[in-house]
C-alpha positions in Angstrom: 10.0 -16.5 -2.5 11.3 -16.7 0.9 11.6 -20.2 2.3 11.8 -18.8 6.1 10.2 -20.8 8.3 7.1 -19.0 9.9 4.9 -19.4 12.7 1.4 -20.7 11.5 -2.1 -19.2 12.8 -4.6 -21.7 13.8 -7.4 -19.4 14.4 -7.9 -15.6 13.3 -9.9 -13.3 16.0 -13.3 -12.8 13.2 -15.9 -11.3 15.5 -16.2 -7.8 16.4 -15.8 -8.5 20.0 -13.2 -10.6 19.7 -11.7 -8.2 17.7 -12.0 -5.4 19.6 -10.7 -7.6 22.6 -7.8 -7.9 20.8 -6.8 -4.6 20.6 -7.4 -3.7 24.5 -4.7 -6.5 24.8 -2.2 -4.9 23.0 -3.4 -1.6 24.3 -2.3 -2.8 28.2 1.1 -4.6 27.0 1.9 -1.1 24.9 1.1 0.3 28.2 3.6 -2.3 30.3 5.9 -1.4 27.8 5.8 2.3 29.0 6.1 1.2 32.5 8.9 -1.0 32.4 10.8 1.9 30.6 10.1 4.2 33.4 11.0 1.7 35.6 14.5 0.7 34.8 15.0 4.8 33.8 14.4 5.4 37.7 16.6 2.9 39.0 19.5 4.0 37.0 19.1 1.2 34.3 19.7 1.4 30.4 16.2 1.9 28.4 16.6 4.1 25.7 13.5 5.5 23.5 14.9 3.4 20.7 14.3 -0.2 23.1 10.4 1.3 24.2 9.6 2.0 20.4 11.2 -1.7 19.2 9.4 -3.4 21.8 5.7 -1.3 20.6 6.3 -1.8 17.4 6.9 -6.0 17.9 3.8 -6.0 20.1 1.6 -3.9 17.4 3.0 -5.8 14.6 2.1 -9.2 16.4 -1.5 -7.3 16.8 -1.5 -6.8 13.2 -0.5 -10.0 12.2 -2.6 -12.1 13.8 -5.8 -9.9 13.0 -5.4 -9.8 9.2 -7.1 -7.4 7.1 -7.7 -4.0 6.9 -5.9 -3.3 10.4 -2.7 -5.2 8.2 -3.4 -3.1 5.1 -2.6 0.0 7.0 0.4 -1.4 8.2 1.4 -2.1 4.8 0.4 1.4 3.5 2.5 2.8 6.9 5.5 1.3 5.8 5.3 3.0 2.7 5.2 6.4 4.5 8.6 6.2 5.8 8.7 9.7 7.4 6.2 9.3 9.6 6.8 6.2 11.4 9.8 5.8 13.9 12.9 3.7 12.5 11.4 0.6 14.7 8.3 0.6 13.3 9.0 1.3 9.7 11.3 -1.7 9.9 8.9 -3.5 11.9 5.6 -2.6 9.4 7.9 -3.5 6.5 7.4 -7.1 7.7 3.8 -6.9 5.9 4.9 -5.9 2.6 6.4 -9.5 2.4 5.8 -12.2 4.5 3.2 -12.7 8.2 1.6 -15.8 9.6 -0.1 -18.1 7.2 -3.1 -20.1 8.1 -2.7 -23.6 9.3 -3.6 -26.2 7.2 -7.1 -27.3 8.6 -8.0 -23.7 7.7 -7.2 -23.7 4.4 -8.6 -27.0 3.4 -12.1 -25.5 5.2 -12.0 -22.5 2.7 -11.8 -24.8 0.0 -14.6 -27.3 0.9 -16.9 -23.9 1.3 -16.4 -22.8 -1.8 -15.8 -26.3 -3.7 -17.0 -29.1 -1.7 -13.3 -30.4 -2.4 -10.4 -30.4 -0.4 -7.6 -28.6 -2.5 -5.7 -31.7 -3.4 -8.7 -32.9 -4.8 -9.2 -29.8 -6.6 -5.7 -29.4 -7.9 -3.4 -32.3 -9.0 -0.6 -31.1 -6.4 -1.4 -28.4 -4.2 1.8 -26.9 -1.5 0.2 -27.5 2.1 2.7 -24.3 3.3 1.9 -20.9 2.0 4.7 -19.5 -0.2 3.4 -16.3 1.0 0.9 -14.3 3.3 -0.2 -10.9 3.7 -2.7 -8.6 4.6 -5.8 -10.2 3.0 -5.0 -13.7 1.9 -2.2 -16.2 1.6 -0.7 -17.7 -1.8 0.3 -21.1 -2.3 1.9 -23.2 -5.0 0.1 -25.6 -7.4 -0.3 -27.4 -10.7 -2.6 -28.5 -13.0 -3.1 -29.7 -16.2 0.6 -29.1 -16.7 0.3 -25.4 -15.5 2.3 -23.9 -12.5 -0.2 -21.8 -10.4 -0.8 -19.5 -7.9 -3.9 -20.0 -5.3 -4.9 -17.2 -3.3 -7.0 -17.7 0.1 -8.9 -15.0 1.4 -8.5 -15.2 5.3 -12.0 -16.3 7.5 -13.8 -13.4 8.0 -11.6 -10.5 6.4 -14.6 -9.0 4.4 -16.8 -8.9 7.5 -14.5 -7.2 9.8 -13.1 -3.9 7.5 -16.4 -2.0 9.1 -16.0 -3.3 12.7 -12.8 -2.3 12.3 -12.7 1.3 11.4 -15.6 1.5 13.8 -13.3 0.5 16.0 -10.6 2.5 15.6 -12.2 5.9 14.1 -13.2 7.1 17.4 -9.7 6.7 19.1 -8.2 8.6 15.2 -10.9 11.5 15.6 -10.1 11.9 19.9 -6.4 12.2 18.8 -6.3 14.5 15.6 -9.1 16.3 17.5 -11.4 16.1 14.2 -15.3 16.1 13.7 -16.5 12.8 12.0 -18.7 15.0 9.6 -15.7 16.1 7.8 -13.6 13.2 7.6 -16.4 10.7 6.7 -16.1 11.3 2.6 -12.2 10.2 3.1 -13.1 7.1 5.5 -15.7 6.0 3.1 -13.4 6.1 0.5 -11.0 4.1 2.2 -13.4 1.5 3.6 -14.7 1.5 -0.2 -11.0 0.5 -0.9 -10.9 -2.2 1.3 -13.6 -4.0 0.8 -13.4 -3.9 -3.2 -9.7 -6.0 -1.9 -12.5 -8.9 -0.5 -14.1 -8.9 -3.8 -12.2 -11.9 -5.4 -14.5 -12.2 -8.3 -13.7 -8.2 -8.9 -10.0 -8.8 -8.9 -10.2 -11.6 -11.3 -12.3 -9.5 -13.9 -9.9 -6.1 -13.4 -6.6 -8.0 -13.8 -7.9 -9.5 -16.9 -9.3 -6.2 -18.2 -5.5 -4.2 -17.4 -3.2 -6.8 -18.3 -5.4 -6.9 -22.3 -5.2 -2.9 -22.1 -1.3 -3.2 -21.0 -0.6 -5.8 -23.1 1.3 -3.4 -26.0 3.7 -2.4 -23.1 7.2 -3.7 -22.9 8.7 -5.4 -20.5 5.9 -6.1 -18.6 4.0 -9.4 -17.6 0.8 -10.3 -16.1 -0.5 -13.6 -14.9 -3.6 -15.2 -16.4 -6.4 -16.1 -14.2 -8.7 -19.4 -14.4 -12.4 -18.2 -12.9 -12.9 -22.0 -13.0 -10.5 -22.9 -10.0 -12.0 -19.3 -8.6 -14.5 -18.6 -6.0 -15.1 -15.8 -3.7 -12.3 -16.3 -1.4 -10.3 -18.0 -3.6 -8.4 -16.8 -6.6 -6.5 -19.2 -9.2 -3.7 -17.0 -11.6 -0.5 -18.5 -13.5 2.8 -18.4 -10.9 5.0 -15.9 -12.3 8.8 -16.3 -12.4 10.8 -13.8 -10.5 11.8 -12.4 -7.4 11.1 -9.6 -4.7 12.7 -6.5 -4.6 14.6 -7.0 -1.7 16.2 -10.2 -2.9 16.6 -8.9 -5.9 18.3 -6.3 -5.5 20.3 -9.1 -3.4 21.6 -9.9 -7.4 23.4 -6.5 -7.9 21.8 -6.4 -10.9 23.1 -3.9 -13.7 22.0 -0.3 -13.9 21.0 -1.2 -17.3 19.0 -3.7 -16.1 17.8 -1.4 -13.0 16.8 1.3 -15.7 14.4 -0.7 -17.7 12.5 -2.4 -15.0 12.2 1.8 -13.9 11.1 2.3 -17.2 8.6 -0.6 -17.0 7.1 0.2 -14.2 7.0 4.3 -14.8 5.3 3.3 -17.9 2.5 1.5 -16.5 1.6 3.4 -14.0 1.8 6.7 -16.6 -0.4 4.6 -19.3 -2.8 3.9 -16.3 -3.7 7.1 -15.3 -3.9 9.1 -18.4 -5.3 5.9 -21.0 -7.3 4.0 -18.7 -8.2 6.3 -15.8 -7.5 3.7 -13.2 -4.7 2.5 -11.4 -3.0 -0.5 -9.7 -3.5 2.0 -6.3 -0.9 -0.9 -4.1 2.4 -0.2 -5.6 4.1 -1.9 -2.4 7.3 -4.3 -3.0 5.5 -7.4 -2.3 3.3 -6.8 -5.6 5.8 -7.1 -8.0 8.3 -10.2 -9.7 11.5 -8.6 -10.8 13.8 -10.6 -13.4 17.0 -10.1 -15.3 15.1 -12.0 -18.4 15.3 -9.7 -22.0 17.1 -6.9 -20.2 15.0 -6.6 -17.4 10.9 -7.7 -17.1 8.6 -6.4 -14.4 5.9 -9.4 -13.4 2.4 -7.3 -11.6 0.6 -8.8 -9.2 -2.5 -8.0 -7.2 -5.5 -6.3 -8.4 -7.3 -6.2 -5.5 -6.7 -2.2 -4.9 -7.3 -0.5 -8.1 -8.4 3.4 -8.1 -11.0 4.1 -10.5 -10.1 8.4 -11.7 -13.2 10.2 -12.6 -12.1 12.3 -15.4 -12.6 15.7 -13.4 -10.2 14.3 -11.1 -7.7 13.2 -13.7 -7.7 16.5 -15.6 -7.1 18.2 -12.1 -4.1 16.2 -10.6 -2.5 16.7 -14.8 -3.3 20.4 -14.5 -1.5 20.7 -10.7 1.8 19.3 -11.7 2.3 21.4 -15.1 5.0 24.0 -15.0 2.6 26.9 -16.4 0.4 26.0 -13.2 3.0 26.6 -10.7 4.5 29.9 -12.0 0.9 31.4 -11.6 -0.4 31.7 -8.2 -3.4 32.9 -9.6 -4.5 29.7 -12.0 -2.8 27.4 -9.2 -5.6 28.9 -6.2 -8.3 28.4 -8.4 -7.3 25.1 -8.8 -7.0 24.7 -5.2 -10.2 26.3 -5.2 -11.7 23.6 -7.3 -10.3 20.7 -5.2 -11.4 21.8 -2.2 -7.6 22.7 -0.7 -8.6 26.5 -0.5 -12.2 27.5 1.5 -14.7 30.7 0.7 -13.8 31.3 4.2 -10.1 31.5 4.5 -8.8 34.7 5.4 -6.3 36.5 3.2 -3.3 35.5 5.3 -4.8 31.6 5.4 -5.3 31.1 1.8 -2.1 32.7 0.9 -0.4 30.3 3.3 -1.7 27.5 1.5 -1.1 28.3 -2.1 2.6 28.7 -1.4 2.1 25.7 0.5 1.2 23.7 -2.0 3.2 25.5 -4.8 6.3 23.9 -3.1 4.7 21.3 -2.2 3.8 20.3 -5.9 7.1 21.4 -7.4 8.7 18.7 -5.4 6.1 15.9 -5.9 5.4 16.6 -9.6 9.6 17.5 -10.3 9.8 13.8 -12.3 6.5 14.9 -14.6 8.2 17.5 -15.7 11.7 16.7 -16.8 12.5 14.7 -19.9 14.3 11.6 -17.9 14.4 11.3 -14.2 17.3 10.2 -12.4 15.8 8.5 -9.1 19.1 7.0 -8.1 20.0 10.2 -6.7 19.3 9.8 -3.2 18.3 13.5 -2.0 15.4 13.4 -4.2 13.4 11.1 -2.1 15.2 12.6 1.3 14.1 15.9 0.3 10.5 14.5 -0.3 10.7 13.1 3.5 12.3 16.1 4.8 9.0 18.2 3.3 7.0 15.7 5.2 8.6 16.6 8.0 8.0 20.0 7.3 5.1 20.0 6.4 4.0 18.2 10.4 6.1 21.0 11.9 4.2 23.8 10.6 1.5 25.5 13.3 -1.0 26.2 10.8 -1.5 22.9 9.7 -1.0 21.3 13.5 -3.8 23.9 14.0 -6.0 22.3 11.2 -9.0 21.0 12.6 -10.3 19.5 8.9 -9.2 17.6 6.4 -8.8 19.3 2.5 -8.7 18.6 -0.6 -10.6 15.4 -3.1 -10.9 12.3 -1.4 -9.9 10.8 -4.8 -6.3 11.9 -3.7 -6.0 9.7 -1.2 -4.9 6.8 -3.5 -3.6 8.6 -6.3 -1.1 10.3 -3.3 -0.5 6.8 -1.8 0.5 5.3 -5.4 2.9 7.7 -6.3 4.6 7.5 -3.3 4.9 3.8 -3.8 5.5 4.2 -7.4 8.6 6.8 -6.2 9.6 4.7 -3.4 10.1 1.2 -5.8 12.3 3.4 -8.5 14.6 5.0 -5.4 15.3 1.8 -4.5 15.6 0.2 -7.5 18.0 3.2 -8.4 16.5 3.6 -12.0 17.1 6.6 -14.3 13.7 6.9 -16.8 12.5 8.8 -19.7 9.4 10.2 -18.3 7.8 11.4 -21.4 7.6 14.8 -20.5 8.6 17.4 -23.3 
């Protein structure tokens, strides 16, 4: 954990007016922002693109911050999608996959006399006043009881209650922009509000990371803390503290490739057992949910089980059947399967739908490459630059500028967003893995 000192919050904006007021703020200063670069470009003084995106990215990250929840979770989810965010504000958003501004004190003690009647060092033989760590939808701290180190999650005031007001809020500014119709996108934006507010759902967490880590438990390598629905409540969840660090200061070690390779392994592993034994996944592979160690060669701890994607079995048997070799080298079987997830359209013409099947066919060669090799070597760096640079791509081409509606299941909204975590975390962690594949 990081021991950097950071600025508390004594009071989070939890109405939807107060909300929303929030955002017009940051709205005008992004505006000043764009002003002041104009300004000093006029008069012959130094602003560069770079300095105007820095300081937009401080002031929306400071937005983000204070204002917790889902608005925060997209940051999060941003960060992970390098290639389309700006250097600034990749760097910037990266901010949320570790650490933000904790809750004051007064706040915390609140949350637990709600959901108690007991302050928490009442409730807890000692009980850490400052928050080893803060995110998106609650803050951790440190305690013990009963001889047992523990961590304590507190769900921020209010976070439940503004997810809708929020994507209210912002919908109608995404739809202006992408110039989309709000008929079409609404399965995708329910599926993400559904998302979110299953994160709320502290009680749900508790009983899901129970029910994966006995399912995982034959796995190697792997360890999950066990949770204590006694000293749980809705906005508060009580789980073992698990040894370990960060990714970023891990790496910090310069651990071995050995050891790099089997935390890969570890990881690849559960995510692969997830999907194809228990048709759900841990759906928020970002760095901040995971305890790396050197321990027995390498041991991955999982945290967080707030965001977990439930894979109806039609789904599943469509995402296996996209990324096997005999799919891609026919187009035929591939546009039916296009057909069947809703990427190709009775009403495509001929020059449209063949667009999109080669489309995808490269698309899915590239995405599904490690499924199909017998080990994986995601040290090499072009792999995940290549995967960027198709991004990139991909943005540039006028057809799909020109798209006025989104494809495809809204089921791959998190199954895309975990694998690109999942991909992200081995890159980084320079792992080479056996991936199963024959």
């Amino acid at each position: 954990m990081s021991d950097t000192p950071v600025k508390t919050l004594t009071s989070l904006p939890t109405t939807k007016v107060a909300r929303a007021a929030r955002f017009a703020k940051t709205g005008l200063n992004v505006g000043a922002n764009y002003v002041k670069h104009y300004a000093k470009r006029a008069v012959g003084a130094d602003s560069t693109m770079a300095d105007l995106h820095a300081a937009n990215a401080a002031e929306l990250y400071g937005t983000l911050s204070e204002m917790k929840g889902s608005v925060l979770k997209v940051a999060q989810m941003l960060a992970m999608e390098k290639n389309l965010l700006p250097t600034a504000y990749a760097d910037q958003f990266a901010q949320a996959q570790y650490q933000t501004p904790p809750l004051s004190g007064p706040l915390v003690v609140k949350a637990f006399r709600d959901a108690f009647g007991k302050s928490p060092f009442e409730v807890f033989e000692e009980f850490d006043r400052e928050a080893r760590q803060a995110a998106s939808i609650g803050q951790v701290h440190f305690a013990r009881k009963d001889g047992l180190e523990l961590a304590v999650k507190v769900q921020y005031p209010g976070v439940a209650d503004s997810i809708r007001s929020d994507i209210r809020l912002v919908k109608p500014v995404a739809l202006r922009v992408l110039g989309l119709d709000e008929a079409t996108v609404r399965p995708y934006m329910q599926e993400v509000e559904a998302r979110l507010i299953e994160e709320t759902d502290y009680a749900l967490e508790l009983r899901r990371g129970q029910e994966i880590a006995t399912a995982c438990a034959g796995l190697a390598h792997l360890q999950f803390p066990r949770y204590y629905p006694h000293l749980s409540s809705a906005r508060i969840l009580t789980m073992d503290w698990l040894p370990g660090q960060h990714l970023r200061e891990f790496l910090l070690t310069e651990p071995s490739q050995a050891i790099r390779n089997q935390l890969g392994q570890a990881l690849w592993d559960f995510y692969m057992f997830q999907l194809n034994e228990l048709r759900r996944v841990h759906a928020d592979p970002h760095p901040g949910n995971f305890l790396l160690r050197a321990d027995e060669g390498g041991t991955v701890g999982v945290l967080d089980f707030g965001c977990v994607k439930e894979i109806p079995e039609d789904v599943h048997r469509l995402f296996i059947s996209l990324l096997a070799p005999e799919t891609l080298a026919d187009p035929a079987k591939l546009a039916a399967l296009l057909e069947e997830g809703g990427v190709l359209q009775a009403s495509d013409a001929p020059a449209q739908r063949s667009f999109y099947v080669e489309t995808m066919r490269a698309s899915l060669e590239l995405v599904g490459r490690p499924f199909r090799q017998a080990t994986f070597d995601f040290g090499d760096p072009s792999y995940m630059q290549a995967l960027y640079a198709l991004g990139d791509d991909l943005m540039q081409q006028p057809e799909l500028r020109q798209q006025r509606e989104p494809r495809g299941s809204e089921h791959f909204i998190y199954l895309n967003r975990t694998y690109v975590g999942l991909y992200a975390l081995l890159t980084e962690l320079k792992a080479s893995i056996r991936t199963g594949a024959e």
